[in-house]
C-alpha positions in Angstrom: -97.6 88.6 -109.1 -95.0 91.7 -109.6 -93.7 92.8 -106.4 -94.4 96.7 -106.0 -92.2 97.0 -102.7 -89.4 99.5 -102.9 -85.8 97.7 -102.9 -85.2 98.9 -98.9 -88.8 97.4 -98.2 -87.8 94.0 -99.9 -84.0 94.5 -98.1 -86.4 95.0 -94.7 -88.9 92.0 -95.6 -85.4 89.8 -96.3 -84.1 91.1 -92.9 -87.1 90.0 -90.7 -87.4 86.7 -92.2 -83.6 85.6 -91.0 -83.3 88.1 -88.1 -83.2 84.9 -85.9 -80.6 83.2 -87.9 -77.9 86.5 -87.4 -75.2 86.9 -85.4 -75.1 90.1 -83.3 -72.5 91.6 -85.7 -74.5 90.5 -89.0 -77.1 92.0 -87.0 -75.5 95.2 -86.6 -75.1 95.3 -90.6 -78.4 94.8 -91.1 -79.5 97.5 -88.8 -77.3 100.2 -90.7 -78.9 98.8 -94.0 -82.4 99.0 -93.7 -82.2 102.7 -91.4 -79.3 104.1 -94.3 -80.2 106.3 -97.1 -80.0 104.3 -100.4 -77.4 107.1 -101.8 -75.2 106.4 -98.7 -74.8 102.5 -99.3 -74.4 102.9 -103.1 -71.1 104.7 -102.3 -69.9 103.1 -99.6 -67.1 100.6 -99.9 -67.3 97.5 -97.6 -64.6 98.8 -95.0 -66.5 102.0 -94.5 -69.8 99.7 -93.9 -67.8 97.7 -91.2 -66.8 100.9 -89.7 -70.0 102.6 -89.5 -71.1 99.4 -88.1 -68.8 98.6 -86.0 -67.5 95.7 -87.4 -65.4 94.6 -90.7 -65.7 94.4 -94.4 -65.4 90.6 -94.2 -68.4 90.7 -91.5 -70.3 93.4 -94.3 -69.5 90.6 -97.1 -71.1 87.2 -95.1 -74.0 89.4 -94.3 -75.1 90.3 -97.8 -74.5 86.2 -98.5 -76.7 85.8 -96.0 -79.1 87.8 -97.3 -79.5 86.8 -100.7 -77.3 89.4 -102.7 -73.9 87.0 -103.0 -71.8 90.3 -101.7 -72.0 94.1 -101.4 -72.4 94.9 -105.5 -75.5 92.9 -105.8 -77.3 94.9 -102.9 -76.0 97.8 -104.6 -77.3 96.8 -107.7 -80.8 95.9 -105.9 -80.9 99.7 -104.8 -79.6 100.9 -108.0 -82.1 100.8 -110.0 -84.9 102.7 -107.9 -82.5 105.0 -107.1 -81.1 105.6 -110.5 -84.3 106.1 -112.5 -86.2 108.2 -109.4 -82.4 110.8 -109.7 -81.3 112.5 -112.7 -78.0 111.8 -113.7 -76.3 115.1 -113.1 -77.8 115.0 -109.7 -76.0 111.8 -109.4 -72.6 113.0 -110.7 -72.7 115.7 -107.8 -73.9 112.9 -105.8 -71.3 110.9 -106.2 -68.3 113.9 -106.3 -69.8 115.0 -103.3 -69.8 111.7 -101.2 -66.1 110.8 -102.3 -64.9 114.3 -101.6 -61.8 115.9 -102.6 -58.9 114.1 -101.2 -57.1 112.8 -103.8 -55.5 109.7 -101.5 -59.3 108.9 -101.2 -60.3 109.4 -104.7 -57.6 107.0 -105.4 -58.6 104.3 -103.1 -62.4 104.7 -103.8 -61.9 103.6 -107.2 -59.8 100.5 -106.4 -62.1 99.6 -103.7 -65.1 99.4 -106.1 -63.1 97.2 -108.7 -62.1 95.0 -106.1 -65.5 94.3 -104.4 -66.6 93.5 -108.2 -63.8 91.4 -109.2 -64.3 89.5 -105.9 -68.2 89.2 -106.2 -67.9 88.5 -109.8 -64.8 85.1 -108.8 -67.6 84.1 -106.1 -70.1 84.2 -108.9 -68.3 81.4 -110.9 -69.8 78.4 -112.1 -67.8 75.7 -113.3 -70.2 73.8 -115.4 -71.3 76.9 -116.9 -67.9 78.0 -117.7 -66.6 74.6 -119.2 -70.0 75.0 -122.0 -69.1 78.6 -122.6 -65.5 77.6 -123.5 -66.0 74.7 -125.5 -68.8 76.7 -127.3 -65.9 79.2 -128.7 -63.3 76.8 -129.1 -65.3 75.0 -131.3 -66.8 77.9 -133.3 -66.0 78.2 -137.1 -65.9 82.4 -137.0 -66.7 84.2 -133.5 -69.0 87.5 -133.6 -68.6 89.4 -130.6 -71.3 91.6 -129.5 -71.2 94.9 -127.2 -73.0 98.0 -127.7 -72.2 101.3 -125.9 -70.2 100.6 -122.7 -70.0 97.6 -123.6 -68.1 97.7 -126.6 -64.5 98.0 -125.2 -65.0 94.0 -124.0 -66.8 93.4 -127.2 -63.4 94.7 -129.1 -60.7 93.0 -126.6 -62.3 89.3 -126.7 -62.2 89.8 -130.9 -58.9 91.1 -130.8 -57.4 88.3 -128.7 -59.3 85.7 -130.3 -57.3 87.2 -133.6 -54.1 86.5 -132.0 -54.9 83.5 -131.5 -55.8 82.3 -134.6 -59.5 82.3 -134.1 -61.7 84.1 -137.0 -63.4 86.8 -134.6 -64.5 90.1 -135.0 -66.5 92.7 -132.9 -69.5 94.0 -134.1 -71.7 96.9 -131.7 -74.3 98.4 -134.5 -78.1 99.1 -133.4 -81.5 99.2 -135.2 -81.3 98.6 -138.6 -77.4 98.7 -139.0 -77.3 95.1 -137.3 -79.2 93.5 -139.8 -76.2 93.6 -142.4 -73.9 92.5 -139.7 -76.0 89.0 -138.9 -76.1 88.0 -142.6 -73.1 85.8 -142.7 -74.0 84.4 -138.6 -74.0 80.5 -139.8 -74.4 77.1 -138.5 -71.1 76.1 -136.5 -70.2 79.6 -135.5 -70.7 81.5 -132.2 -72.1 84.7 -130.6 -70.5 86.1 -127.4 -72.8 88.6 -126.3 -71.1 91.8 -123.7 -74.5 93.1 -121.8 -75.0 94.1 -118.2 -78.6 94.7 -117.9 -80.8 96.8 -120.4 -82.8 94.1 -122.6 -82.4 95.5 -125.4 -84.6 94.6 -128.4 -80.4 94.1 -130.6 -79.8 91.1 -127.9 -83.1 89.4 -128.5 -83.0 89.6 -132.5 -79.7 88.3 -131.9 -79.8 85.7 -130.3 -83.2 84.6 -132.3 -80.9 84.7 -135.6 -78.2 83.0 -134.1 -80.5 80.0 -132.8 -82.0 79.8 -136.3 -78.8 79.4 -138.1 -77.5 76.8 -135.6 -74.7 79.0 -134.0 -73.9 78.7 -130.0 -74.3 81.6 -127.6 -72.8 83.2 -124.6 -73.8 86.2 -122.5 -71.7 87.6 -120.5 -73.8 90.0 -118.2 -74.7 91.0 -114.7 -78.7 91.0 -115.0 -80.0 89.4 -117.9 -79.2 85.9 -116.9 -82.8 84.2 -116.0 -84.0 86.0 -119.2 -82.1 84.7 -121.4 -80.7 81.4 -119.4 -83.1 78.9 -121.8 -82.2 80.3 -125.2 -77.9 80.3 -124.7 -75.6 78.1 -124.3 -74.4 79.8 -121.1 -74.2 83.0 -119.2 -71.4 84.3 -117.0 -72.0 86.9 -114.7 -69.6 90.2 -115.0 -71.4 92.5 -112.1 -71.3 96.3 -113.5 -71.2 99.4 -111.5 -73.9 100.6 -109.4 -72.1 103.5 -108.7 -70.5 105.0 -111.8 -67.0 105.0 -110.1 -65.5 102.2 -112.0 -65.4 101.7 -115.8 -68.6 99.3 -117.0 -67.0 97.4 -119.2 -64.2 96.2 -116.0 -65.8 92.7 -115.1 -66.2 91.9 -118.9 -62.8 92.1 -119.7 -61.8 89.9 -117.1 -64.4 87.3 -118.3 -63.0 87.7 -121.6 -59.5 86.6 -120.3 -60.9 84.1 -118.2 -62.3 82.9 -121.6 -59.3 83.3 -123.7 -57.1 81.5 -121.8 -59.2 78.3 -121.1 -59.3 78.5 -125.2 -55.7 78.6 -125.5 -55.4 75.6 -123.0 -57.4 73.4 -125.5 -54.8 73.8 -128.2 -51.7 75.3 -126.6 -50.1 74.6 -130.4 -52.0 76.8 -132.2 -52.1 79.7 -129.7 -48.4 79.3 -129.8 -47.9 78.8 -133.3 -50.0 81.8 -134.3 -48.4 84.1 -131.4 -45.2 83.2 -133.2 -46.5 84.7 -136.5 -48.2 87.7 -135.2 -44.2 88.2 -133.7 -43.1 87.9 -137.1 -44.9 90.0 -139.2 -44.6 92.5 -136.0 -40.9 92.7 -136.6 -41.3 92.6 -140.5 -42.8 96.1 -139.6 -40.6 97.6 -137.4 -37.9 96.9 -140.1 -34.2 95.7 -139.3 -32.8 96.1 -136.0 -30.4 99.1 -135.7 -26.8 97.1 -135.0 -25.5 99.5 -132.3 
């Protein structure tokens, strides 16, 4: 049966059932949460949270773990969605200028304090069985096509590029509607599909993945939402948390999977990552020409 509660009436019914179970300061949290305007915990960083609260980011954090959202992005991401289809998106913008202000020091500091809260929610998120199947499913690949429409492209791009480098056959691919079709032609048996996609469903991912299971080709999806979805018909899925918010660039936890990726690829055969590192150096400084003898 589909729940119709708001997100702050699920947050509430989630709050009741382990009031008993709180400490005074989770308590505290919890008490900010469900009274707060959605708007004014989407932009709110953990320290301001423990401030309002009276008590401390690291108090903020164990309290969303205890509630169920693994740290402050996933209850921002839990309010998002309401909040972001009920608001147009200009209103947002001014939203969001408004709340952060005009103090450049804060400005700053906001946007590191968003990227941190996802890179940490997205390293508590890790899953080491899950992981080792993702890695051994590129390692093993014949070619690697790399997936990432709109936002998601830039990840889509840097995973292909440094797969390259590495002496992987990879390349990026982020066409829609018909243009994709051309583009999953030569998908074959042995290769694999690393998928860059944060929440939409989009009809691209399904066909995808449906051609890539036909063909005999392994998948990975990296994404923050689409996980139970598409859990049975992948290899694996690692989580990459996106922005609630807007303040921090989408594609920011996707990279860092990619890296994550890449290097556990180069640990399986340090010799070829080497080796071809060496060459891309040479033909680098066959470019630049002689060096100038000073």
């Amino acid at each position: 049966m589909e729940n119709s509660q708001s997100p702050i009436e699920q947050l509430r019914a989630v709050v009741r059932q382990v009031w008993e179970e709180l400490s005074p300061a989770e308590r505290a949290v919890c008490q900010y949460l469900i009274s707060a305007a959605p708007e004014q915990i989407l932009f709110a960083s953990a320290a301001e949270l423990g401030t309002a609260t009276g008590t401390s980011n690291a108090t903020v954090i164990r309290t969303m773990q205890r509630l169920g959202f693994g740290g402050l992005p996933g209850l921002k991401r839990a309010l998002a969605a309401e909040f972001s289809s009920a608001v147009a998106p200009d209103i947002r913008l001014q939203q969001r200028i408004s709340h952060v202000g005009h103090d450049l020091s804060d400005i700053w500091a906001r946007v590191f304090d968003e990227a941190f809260e996802r890179i940490e929610h997205c390293k508590r998120l890790f899953d080491q069985e899950v992981f080792t199947r993702a890695v051994s499913v590129v390692a093993a690949a014949g070619s690697v096509l790399v997936y990432g429409a709109g936002a998601s492209e830039p990840a889509a791009r840097h995973l292909a590029l440094k797969l390259g480098r590495r002496g992987h056959r990879a390349r990026p691919i982020s066409a829609t509607g018909f243009a994709l079709a051309d583009e999953l032609l030569w998908l074959g048996h042995g290769d694999a599909v690393v998928i860059f996609q944060p929440g939409r469903r989009l009809r691209e991912i399904e066909v995808l993945i449906d051609r890539a299971r036909a063909v005999g080709a392994g998948v990975v999806l990296v994404s923050d939402e689409l996980g139970a979805a598409f859990s049975g018909s992948v290899e694996a899925v690692l989580s990459a948390p996106h922005t609630p918010t807007g303040i921090t660039a989408e594609p920011l936890t996707g990279m860092i999977v990619a890296d994550a990726l890449l290097l556990a690829v180069d640990s399986l055969d340090e010799n070829r990552s080497v080796e071809y590192s060496h060459q891309l150096t040479a033909l680098r400084e066959q470019l630049l020409g002689p060096r100038k003898v000073q």
